[in-house]
N, C-alpha and C positions, 0 to 999 in steps of 0.2 A: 475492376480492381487491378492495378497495377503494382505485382510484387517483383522485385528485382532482387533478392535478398541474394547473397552469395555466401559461401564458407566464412571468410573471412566475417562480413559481419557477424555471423552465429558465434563464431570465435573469440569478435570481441563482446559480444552481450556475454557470453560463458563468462568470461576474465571478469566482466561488473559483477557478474551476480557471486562470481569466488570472490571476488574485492569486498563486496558488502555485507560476503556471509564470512569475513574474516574481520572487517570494522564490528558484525554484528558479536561475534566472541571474544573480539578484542572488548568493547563495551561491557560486556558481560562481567569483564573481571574488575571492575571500579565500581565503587558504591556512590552515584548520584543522589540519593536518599527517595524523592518523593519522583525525582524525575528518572527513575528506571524505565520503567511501563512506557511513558510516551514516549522517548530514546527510542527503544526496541521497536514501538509499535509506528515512528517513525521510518526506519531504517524498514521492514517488513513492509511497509507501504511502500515506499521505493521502490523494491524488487518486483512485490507485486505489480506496481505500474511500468516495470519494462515488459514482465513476461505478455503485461497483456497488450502492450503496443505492438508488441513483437511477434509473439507467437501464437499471439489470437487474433492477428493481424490489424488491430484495431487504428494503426498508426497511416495506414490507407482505406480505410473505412471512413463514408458519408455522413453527414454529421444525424441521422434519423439513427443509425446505429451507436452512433457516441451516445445519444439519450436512452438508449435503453441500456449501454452499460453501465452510464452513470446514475441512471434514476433508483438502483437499489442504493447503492453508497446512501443518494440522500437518505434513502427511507431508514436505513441503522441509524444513520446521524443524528437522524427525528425519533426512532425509539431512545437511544443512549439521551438523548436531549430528555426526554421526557421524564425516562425513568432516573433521571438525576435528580430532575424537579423534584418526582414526585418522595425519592429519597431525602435529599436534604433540606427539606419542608417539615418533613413529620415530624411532633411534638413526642418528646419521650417523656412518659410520666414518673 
């Protein structure tokens, strides 16, 4: 694993994640209606995918390591998929 990281880069990943957790309150204050949730849970996924290229180093990380941090993501994917299904199926009497 080769990391080179220096100050400056940490300095600037700080500045995105203050940029994004300042789009993410700016956001906050507009009424989207239905699109609130994915907005935020957009913007939250963002951040989250710098810290973890970044400071979980996964941005020089082998690709046998990318599949184990991506293979949970699928698996919520595949429950939230499921339990949609299995939601917006049922018969209300």
């Amino acid at each position: 694993m080769v990391n080179s990281s220096t100050y400056k880069q940490y300095f600037n990943i700080w500045l995105l994640l203050m940029f994004l957790t300042v789009v993410t309150v700016g956001v906050a204050q507009f009424d989207f209606g239905s699109l609130n949730i994915p907005i935020a849970m957009l913007i939250a996924s963002i951040k989250a995918g710098v810290v973890a290229l970044h400071f979980m180093h996964l941005k020089y990380e082998d690709g046998m390591t990318w599949i184990f941090a991506t293979y949970p993501i699928f698996l919520l994917f595949l429950l939230i998929a499921f339990s949609a299904t299995d939601i917006f199926t049922r018969v209300v009497n």
